[in-house]
C-alpha positions in Angstrom: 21.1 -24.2 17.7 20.7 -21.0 16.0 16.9 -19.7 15.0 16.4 -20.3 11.5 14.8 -17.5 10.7 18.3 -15.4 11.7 20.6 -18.2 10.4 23.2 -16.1 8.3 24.1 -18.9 6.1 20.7 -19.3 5.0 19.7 -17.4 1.6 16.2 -18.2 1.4 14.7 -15.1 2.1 17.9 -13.0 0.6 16.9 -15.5 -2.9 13.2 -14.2 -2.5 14.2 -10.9 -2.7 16.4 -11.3 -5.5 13.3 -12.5 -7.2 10.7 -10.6 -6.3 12.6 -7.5 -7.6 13.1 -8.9 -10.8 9.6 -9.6 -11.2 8.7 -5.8 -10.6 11.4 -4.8 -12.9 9.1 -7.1 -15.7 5.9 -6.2 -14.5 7.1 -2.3 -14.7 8.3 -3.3 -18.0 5.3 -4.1 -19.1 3.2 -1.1 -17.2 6.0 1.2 -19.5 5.6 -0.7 -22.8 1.5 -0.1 -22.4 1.5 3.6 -21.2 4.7 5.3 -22.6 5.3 3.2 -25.8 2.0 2.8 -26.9 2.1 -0.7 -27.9 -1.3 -2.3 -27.3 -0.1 -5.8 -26.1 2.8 -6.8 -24.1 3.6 -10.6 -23.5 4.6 -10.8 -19.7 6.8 -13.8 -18.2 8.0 -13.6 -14.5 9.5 -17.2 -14.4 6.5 -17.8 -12.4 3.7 -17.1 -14.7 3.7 -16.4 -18.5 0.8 -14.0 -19.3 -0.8 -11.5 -22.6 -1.8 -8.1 -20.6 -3.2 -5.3 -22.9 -3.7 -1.9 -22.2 -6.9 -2.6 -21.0 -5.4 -5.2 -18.1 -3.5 -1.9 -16.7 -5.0 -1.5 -13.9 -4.7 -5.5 -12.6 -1.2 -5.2 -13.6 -0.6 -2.1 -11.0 -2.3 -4.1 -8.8 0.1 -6.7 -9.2 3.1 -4.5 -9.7 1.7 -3.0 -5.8 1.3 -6.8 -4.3 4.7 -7.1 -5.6 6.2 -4.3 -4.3 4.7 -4.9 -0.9 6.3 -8.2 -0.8 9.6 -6.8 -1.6 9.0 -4.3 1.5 8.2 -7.5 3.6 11.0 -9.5 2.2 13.3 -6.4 3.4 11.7 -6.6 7.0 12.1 -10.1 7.5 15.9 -10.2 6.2 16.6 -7.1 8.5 15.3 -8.1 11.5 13.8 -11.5 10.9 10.2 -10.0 10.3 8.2 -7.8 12.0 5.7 -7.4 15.2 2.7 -5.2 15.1 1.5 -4.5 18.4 -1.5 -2.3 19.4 -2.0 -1.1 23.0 -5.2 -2.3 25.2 -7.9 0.5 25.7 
């Protein structure tokens, strides 16, 4: 039986991605809207959560737009080499 994890027919992780990067695409969306086009609320809906940020919420949304991103870089790992090990010598 093939490991799960590595199972080529499974599109788990490959749909996570999928989703995760739309999600930063909004939440970037919305970091734009509030900085460049200086609109003073922007209505934000992931498919996950449906939320009201103003301009005074930017720095929570790059906070989320980093969490995000760093989950995109972990979805990556794990679909390219079905995640990764961190190993750190003895002294």
């Amino acid at each position: 039986m093939a490991d799960i994890c590595c199972d080529p027919t499974d599109t788990f992780w490959s749909d996570q991605l999928a989703a995760a990067k739309i999600s930063a695409a909004k939440i970037q969306a919305a970091i734009d809207a509030l900085t460049i086009g200086g609109v003073q609320t922007y209505r934000l809906s992931t498919g996950q959560t449906d939320q009201s940020v103003t301009k005074f919420n930017l720095p929570g949304l790059n906070a989320v737009l980093n969490s995000t991103l760093n989950r995109i870089a972990t979805l990556q790992a794990r679909i390219g080499g079905c995640g990764t090990t961190h190993v750190v010598p003895n002294s």
